[in-house]
LOKETOR-934813 format. One record per residue (C-alpha): chain; z, x, y negated. Coordinates in nm, 3 decimals. Layout:
REC chain       z       x       y
REC     A       Z       X       Y
...
end
This chain:
REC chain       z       x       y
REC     A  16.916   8.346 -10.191
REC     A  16.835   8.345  -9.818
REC     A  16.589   7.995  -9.925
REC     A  16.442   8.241 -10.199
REC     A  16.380   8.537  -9.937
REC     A  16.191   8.303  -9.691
REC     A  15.975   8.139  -9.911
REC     A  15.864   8.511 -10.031
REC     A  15.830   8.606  -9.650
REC     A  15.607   8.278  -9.572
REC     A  15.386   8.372  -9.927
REC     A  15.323   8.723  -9.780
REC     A  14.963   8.750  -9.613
REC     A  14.777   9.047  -9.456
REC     A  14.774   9.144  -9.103
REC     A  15.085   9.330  -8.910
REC     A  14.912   9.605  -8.716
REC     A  14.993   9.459  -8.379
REC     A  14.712   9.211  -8.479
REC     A  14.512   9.489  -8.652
REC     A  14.526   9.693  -8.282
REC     A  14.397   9.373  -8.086
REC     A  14.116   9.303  -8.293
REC     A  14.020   9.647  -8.247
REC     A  14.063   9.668  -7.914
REC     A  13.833   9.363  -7.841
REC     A  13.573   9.510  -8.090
REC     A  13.644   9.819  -7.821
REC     A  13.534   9.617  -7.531
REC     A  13.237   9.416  -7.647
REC     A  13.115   9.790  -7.749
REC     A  13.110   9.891  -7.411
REC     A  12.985   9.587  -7.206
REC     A  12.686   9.616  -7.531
REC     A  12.597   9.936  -7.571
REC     A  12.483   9.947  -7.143
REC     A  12.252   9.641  -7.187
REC     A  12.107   9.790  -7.455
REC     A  12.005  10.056  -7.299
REC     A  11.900   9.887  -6.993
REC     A  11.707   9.659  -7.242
REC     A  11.490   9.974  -7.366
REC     A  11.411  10.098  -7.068
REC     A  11.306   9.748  -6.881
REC     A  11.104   9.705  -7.191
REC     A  10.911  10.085  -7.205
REC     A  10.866   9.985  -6.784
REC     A  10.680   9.647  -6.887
REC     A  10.471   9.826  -7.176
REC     A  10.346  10.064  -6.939
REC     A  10.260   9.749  -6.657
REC     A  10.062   9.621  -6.905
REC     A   9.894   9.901  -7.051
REC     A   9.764  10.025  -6.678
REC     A   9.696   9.683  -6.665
REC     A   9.522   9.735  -6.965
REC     A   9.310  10.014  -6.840
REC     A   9.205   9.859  -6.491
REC     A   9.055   9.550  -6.716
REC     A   8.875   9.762  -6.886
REC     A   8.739   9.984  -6.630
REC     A   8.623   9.612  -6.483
REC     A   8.410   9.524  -6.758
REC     A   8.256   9.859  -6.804
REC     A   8.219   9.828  -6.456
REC     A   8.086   9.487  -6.453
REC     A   7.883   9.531  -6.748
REC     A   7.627   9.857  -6.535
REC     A   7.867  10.083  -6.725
REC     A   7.779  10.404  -6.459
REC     A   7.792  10.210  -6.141
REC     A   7.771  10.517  -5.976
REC     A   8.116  10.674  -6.069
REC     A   8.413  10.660  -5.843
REC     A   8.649  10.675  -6.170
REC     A   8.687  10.654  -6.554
REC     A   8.871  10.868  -6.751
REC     A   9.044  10.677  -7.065
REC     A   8.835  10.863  -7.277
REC     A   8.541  10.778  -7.101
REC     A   8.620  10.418  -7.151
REC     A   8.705  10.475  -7.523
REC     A   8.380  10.682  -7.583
REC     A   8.211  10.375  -7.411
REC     A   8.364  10.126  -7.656
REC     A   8.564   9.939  -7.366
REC     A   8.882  10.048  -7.503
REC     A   8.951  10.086  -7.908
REC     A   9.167  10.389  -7.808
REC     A   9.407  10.535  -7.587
REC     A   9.745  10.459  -7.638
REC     A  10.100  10.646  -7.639
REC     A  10.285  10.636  -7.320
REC     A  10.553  10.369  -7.407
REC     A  10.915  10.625  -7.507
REC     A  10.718  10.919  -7.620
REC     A  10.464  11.084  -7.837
REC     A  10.228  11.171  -7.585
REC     A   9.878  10.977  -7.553
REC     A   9.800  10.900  -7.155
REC     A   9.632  11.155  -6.987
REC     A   9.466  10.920  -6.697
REC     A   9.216  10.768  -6.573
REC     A   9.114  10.460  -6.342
REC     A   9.019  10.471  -5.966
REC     A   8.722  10.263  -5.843
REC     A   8.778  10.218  -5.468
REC     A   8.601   9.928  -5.217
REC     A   8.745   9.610  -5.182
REC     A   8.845   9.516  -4.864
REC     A   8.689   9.161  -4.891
REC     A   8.353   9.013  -4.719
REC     A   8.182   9.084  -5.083
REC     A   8.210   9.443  -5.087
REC     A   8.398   9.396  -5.430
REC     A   8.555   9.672  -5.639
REC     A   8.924   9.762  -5.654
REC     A   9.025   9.904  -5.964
REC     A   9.352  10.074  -5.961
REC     A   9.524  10.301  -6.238
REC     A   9.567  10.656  -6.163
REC     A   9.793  10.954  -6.403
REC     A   9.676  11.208  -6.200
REC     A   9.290  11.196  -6.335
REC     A   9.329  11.438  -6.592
REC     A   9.117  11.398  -6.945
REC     A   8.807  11.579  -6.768
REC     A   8.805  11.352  -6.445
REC     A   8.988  11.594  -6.208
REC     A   9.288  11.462  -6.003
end
């Protein structure tokens, strides 16, 4: 009889809830060390879109610059660049709805050539104003 019980016992398969509670527990923790770098995933990635994107802009504001493209101007607007064809269009901030409201900076280099600097700048508003 006791031969018969065993073998029944050893046939038996499932999980006992001891090693229903661990797996959970580890599912628990890999949750919580996850869920963090996510996060800090989204926002290094929004932080590079928007490097790029003012990088974006000051190339542009180069070639319209380089190009005769109002020589005179101490800025461009991003619309001013799109109306000009140097940009297809302005973009959405990177994490929200909202197109960018900015412009571009054109300041004197500091070298023996006299060059440009152009530097991206969010507080020239649609209409040139800072």
């Amino acid at each position: 009889m006791f031969k018969r019980m065993k073998k029944m016992l050893k046939k038996e398969k499932g999980f006992t809830l001891v090693e229903l509670l661990a797996v959970i527990a580890i599912l628990g923790i890999i949750v919580a060390i996850a869920v963090p770098t996510i996060g800090n995933l989204i926002t290094n990635s929004e932080t590079k879109a928007k490097d790029a994107n003012e990088e974006l802009f000051e190339n542009a504001a180069r070639l319209a610059y380089t190009a005769g493209y109002n020589t005179e101007a101490t800025q461009y607007t991003l619309s001013e660049l799109v109306d000009a064809g140097y940009l297809d269009e302005i973009p959405n901030v990177p994490g929200t709805d909202s197109k960018y409201d900015a412009g571009v900076e054109i300041k004197d280099g500091s070298d023996a050539n006299g060059g440009k600097v152009f530097e991206f700048d969010d507080s020239i508003d649609d209409d040139g104003v800072e």
